[in-house]
C-alpha positions as a Markdown table, in Angstrom:
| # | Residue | x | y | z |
|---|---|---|---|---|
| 1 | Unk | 56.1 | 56.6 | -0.1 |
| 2 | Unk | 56.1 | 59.3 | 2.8 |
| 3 | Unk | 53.5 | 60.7 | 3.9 |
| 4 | Unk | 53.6 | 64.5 | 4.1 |
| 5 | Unk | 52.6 | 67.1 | 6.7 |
| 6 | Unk | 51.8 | 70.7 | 6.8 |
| 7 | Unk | 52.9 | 72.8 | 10.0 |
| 8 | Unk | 52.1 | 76.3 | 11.3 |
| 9 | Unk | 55.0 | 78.1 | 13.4 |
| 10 | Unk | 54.7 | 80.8 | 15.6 |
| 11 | Unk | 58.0 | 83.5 | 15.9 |
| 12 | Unk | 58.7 | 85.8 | 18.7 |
| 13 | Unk | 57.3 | 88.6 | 16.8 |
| 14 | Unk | 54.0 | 86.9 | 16.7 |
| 15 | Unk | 54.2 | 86.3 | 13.0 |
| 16 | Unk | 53.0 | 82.9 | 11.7 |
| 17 | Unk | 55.0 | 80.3 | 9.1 |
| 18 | Unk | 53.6 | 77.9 | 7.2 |
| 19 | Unk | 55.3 | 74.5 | 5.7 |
| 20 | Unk | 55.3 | 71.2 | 4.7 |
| 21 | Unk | 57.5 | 68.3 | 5.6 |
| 22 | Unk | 57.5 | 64.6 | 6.0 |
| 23 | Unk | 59.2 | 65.2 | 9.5 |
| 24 | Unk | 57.7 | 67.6 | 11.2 |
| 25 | Unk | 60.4 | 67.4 | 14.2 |
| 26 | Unk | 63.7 | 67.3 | 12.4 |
| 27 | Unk | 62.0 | 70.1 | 9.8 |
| 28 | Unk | 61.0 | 72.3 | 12.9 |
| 29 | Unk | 64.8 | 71.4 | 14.3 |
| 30 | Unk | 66.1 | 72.9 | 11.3 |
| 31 | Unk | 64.3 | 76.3 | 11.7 |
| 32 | Unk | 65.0 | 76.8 | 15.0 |
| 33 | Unk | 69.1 | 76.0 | 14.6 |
| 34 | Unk | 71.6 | 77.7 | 13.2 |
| 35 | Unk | 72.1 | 75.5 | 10.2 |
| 36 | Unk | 71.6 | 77.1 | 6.9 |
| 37 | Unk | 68.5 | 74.2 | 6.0 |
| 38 | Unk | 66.1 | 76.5 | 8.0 |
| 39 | Unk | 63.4 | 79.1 | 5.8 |
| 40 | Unk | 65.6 | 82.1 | 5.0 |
| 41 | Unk | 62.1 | 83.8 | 6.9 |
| 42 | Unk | 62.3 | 82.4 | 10.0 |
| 43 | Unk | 65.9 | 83.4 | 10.4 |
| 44 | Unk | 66.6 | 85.8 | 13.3 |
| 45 | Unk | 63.0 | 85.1 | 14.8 |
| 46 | Unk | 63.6 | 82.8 | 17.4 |
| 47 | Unk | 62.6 | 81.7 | 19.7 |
| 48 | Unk | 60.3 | 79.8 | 17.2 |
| 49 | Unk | 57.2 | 77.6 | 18.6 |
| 50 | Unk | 55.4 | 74.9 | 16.5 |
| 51 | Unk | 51.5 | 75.6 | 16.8 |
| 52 | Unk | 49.9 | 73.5 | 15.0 |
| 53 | Unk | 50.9 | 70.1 | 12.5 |
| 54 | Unk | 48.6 | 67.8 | 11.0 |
| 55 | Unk | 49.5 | 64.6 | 8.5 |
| 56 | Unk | 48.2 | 65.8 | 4.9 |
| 57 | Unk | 48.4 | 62.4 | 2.5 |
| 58 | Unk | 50.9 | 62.9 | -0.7 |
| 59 | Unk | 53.0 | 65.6 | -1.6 |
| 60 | Unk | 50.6 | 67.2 | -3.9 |
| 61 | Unk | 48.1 | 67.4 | -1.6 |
| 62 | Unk | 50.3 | 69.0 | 0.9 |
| 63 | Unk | 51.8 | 71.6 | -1.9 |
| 64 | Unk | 48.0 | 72.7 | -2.5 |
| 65 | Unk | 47.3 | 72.8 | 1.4 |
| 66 | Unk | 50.3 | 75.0 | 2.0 |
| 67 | Unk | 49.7 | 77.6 | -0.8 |
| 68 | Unk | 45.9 | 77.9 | 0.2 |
| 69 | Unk | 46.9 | 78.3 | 3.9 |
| 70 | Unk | 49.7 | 80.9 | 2.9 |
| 71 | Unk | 46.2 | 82.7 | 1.7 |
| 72 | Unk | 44.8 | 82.9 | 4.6 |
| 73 | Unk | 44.9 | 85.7 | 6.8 |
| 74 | Unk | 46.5 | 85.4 | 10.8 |
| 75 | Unk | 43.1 | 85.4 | 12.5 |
| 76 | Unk | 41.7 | 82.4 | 10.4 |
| 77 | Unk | 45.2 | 80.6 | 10.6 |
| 78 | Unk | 44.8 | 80.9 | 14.2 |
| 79 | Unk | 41.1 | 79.2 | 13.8 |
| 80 | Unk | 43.1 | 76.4 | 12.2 |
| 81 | Unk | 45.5 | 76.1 | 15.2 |
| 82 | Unk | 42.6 | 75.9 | 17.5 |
| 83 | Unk | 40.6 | 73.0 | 15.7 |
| 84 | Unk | 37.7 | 75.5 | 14.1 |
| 85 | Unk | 38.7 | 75.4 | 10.7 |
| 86 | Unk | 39.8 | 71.9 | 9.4 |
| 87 | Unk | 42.2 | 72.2 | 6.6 |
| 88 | Unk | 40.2 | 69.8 | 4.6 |
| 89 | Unk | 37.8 | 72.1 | 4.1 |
| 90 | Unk | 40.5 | 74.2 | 2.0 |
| 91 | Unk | 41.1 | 71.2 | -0.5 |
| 92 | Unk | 37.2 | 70.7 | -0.4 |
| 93 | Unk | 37.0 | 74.1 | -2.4 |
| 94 | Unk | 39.7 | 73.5 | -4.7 |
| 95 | Unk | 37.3 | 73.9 | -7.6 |
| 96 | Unk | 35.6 | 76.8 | -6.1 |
């Protein structure tokens, strides 16, 4: 069984991405080719830089992580990328 991970990227418009992936290189190697396996988003928004990954556990757990992060507005995404807000605190409220 894999273990999954959830990624932040950054675009050159200064937008952030968020995804999950049980290879964070090859994944982030997709995005940033030409190759029609990349997010249909990231398209045309290179050059693309990886922020911020972190090994999440199963693939449920990851799925959850991703949707609450996709919540989240840039500034405290950023907060992520910089270590102030762990993402386990996000699955910690799942039943708020």
């Amino acid at each position: 069984m894999s273990e999954w991970s959830l990624y932040i990227i950054k675009t050159r418009l200064d937008t952030l991405y968020t995804g999950i992936t049980t290879d964070v290189e090859r994944r982030f190697k997709e995005h940033s080719g030409a190759n029609k396996r990349g997010a249909r988003y990231l398209k045309g928004k290179g050059p693309l830089e990886l922020m911020w990954h972190q090994r999440v556990g199963s693939r449920s757990t990851a799925l959850v992580l991703e949707y609450r992060v996709k919540q989240l507005n840039k500034r405290q995404k950023l907060q992520i990328v910089s270590g102030q807000l762990g993402v386990a605190s996000l699955i910690d409220n799942e039943s708020a």
